[in-house]
C-alpha positions as CSV (number, residue, x, y, z in Angstrom):
1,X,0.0,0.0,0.0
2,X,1.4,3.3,-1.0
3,X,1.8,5.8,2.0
4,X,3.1,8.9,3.5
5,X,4.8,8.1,6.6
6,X,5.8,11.3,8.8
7,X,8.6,11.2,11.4
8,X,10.6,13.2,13.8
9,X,14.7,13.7,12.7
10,X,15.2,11.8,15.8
11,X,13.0,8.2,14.4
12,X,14.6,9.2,11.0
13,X,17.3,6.2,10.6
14,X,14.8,3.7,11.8
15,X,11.5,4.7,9.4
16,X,14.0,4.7,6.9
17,X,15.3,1.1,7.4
18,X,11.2,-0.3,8.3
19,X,9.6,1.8,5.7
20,X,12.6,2.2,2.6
21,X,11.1,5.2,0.9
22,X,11.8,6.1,-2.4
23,X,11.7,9.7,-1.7
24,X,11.9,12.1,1.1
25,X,11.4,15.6,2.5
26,X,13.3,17.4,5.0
27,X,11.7,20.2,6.8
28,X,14.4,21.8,9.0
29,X,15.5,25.3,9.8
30,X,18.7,26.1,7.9
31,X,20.9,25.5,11.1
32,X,19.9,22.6,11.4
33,X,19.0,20.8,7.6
34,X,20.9,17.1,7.4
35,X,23.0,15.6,4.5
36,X,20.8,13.2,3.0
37,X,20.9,10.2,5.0
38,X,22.1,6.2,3.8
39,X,19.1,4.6,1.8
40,X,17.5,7.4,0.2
41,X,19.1,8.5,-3.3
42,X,20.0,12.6,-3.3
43,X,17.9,13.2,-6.2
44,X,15.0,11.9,-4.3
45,X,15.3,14.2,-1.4
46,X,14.0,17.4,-1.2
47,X,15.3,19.6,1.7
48,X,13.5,22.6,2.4
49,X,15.4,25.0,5.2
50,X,12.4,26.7,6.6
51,X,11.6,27.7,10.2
52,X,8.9,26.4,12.3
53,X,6.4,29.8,12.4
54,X,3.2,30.7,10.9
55,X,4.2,34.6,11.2
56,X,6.9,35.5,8.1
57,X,7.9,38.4,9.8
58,X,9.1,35.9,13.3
59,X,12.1,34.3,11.4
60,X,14.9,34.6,9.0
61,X,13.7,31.5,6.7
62,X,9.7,31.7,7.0
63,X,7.7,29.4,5.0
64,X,7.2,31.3,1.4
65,X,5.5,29.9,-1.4
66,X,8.3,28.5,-3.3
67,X,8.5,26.4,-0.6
68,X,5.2,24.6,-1.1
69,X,5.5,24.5,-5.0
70,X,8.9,22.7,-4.4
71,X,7.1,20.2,-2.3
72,X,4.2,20.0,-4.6
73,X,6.6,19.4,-7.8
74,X,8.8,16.9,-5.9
75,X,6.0,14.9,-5.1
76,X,4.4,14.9,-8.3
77,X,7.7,12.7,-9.4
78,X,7.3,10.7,-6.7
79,X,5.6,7.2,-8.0
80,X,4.2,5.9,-5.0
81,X,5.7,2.3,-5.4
82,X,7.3,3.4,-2.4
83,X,6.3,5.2,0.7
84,X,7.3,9.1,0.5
85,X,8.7,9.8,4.2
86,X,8.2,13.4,5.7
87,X,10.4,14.4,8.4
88,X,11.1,17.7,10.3
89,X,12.6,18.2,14.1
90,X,9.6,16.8,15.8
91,X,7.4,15.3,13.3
92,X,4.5,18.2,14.5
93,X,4.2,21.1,12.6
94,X,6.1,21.6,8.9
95,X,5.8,18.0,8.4
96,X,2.7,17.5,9.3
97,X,1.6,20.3,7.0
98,X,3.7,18.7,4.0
99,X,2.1,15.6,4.5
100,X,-1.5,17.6,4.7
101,X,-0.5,19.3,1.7
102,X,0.9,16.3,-0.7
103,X,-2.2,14.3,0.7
104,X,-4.5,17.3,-0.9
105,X,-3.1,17.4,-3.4
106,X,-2.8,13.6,-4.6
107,X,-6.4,13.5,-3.7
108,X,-8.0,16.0,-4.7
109,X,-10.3,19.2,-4.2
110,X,-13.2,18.1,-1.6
111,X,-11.6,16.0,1.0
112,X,-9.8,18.5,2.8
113,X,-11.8,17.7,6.3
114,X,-11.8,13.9,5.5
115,X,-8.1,14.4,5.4
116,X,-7.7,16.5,8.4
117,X,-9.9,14.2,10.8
118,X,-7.8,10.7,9.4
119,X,-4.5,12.9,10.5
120,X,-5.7,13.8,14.0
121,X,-7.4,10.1,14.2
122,X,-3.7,8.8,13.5
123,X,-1.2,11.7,14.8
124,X,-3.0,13.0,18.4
125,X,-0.3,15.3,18.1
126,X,-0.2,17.2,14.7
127,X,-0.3,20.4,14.6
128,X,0.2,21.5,10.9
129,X,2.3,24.7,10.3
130,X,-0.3,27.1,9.2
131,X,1.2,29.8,7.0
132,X,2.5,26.1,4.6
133,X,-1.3,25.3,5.0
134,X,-2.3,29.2,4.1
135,X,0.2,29.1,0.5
136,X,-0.7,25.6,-0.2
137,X,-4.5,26.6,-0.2
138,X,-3.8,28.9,-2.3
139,X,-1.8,27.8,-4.9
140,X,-4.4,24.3,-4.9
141,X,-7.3,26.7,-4.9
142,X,-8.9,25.7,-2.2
143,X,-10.9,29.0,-1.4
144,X,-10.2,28.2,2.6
145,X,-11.0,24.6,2.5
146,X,-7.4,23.5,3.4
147,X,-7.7,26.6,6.1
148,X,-10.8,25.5,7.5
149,X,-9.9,21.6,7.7
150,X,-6.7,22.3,9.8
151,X,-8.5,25.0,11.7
152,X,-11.2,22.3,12.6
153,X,-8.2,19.8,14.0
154,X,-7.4,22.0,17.0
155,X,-4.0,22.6,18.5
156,X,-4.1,18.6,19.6
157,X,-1.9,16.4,21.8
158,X,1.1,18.9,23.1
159,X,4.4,16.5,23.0
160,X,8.3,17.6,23.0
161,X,8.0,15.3,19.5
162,X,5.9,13.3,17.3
163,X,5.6,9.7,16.7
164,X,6.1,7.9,13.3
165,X,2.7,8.4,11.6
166,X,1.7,5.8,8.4
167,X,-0.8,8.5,6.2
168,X,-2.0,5.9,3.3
169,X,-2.8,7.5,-0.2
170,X,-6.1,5.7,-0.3
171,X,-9.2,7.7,1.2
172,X,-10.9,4.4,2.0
173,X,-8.0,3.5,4.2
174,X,-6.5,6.8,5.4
């Protein structure tokens, strides 16, 4: 079964070795972005050195748009033979959001809220970066759905970091 599987950079090695994803997304402030690690190939890892705030003005690397049309053209390559793995510092907030946003957008205007309650079902603790969620809306043209969806999920389960999250690509199962 094709899947997004989201992790914090400190489950990273082992999601890698259970789940051996084709590709991968980094989410991590600039200080802090990784080397892409053993069993992933370099051209299938995106890295994205944003920081963690939903306010542009609150950092020096805010989420911008180009960030979420990188992630949208990345995984538009990726096949989905293989799981795509989404990882940021604690698996919360930017790559929760990615996975929100690659999920949308592989499935499709409509199931924004069916796609927000299967995340908060399987991640208590997600809480997707909003200003990702705001551009991706946006450039999906959502009109506020994708807005709206995450808005619905609440703040949820407050954690120092994530657990590894399976997201399948399939509505009937996610």
């Amino acid at each position: 079964m094709s899947m997004i599987i989201v992790t914090p950079l400190s489950a990273l090695k082992g999601a890698i070795r259970r789940y051996q994803p084709s590709h991968m997304i980094t989410l991590l402030s600039p200080e802090h972005m990784i080397e892409t690690p053993d069993g992933v190939e370099p051209g299938a890892h995106l890295r994205i050195a944003v920081n963690d705030v939903s306010d542009p003005a609150a950092a020096e690397q805010p989420p911008a748009p180009a960030h979420v049309e990188a992630m949208l053209t990345f995984a538009s390559a990726w096949g989905a033979e293989q799981p795509l793995l989404i990882h940021c510092w604690a698996g919360i907030s930017r790559s929760m959001a990615a996975a929100f946003i690659v999920l949308n957008h592989r499935l499709g205007a409509g199931h924004e809220d069916t796609i927000a309650k299967a995340m908060r079902r399987r991640a208590p603790h997600a809480f997707p970066n909003m200003l990702l969620v705001r551009y991706a809306d946006a450039r999906l043209g959502r009109a506020g759905a994708m807005i709206r969806a995450v808005e619905t999920m609440g703040r949820g389960l407050v954690v120092v970091e994530g657990e590894c999250v399976e997201l399948p690509l399939d509505l009937d199962t996610l």
